[in-house]
N, C-alpha and C positions, 0 to 999 in steps of 0.2 A: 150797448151798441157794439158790433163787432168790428173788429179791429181788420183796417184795407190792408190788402193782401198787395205785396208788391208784384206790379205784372213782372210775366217769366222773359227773358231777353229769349230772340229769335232761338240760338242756340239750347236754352234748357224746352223750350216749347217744341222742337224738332226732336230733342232729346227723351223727352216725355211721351210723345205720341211715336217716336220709334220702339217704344213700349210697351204703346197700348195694346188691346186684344179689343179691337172693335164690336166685333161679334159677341163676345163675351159679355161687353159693356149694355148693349142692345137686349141679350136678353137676360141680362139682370134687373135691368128695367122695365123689361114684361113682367118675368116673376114678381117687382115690389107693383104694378100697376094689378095683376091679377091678385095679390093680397090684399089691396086697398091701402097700400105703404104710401101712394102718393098725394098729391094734395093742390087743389084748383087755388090759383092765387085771385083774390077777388079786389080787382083794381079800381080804384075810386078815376084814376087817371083815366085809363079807356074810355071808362063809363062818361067821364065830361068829353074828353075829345069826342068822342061817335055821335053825342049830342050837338057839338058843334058842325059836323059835318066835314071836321079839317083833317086831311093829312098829318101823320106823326112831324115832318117837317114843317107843314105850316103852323099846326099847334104848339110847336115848339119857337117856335118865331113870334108867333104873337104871346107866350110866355116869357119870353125872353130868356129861355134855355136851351140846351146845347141838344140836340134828337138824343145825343145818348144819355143824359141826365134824364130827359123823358124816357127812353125806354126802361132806365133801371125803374123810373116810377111804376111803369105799367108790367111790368115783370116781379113785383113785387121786392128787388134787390134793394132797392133806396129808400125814401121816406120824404117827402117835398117839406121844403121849409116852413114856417109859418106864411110868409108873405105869398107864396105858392099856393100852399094849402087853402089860403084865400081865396085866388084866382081860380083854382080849382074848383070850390065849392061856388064860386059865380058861374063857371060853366056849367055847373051839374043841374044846378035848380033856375037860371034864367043864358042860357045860351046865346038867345038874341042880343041883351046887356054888351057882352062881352066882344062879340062879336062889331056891335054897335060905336062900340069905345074904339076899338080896332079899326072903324071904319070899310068893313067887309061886308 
């Protein structure tokens, strides 16, 4: 599992991107997109939330997780708990369930 990166304080993140080359950055990212260096992250998360019909914030409320603990799911950066991963596979294959228990 890789190892959390301590966020940058305001000053090294002003500092950072007073360095960047935006441009540069943009189309270095064409070039690995037009080589096929990138890569579709395929989220189990979306796929239950859109079946639900809910908002990232409502999905994450009736999870009982923070939207940004959901996003990292749906971005691929995270990995959901087992007891998540649960809930997760309830929305995926019976959404109404879930929904139902929530009382929505």
């Amino acid at each position: 599992m890789p190892s959390k990166a301590k966020p940058l304080s305001r000053a090294d993140l002003d500092a950072y991107e007073s360095k960047r080359d935006l441009a540069a950055d943009l189309l270095e990212s064409v070039r690995q997109m037009k080589a096929g260096e990138t890569r579709v992250v395929h989220s189990p998360a979306i796929e239950a939330r859109e079946r639900t019909g809910l908002s990232q914030s409502q999905f994450a409320a009736l999870l009982g997780v923070s939207v940004r603990t959901l996003q990292g799911w749906e971005q691929g950066r995270k990995q959901p708990s087992g007891a998540a991963r649960t809930l997760l596979n309830i929305a995926w294959t019976n959404p109404r369930a879930l929904l139902d228990v929530a009382g929505k």
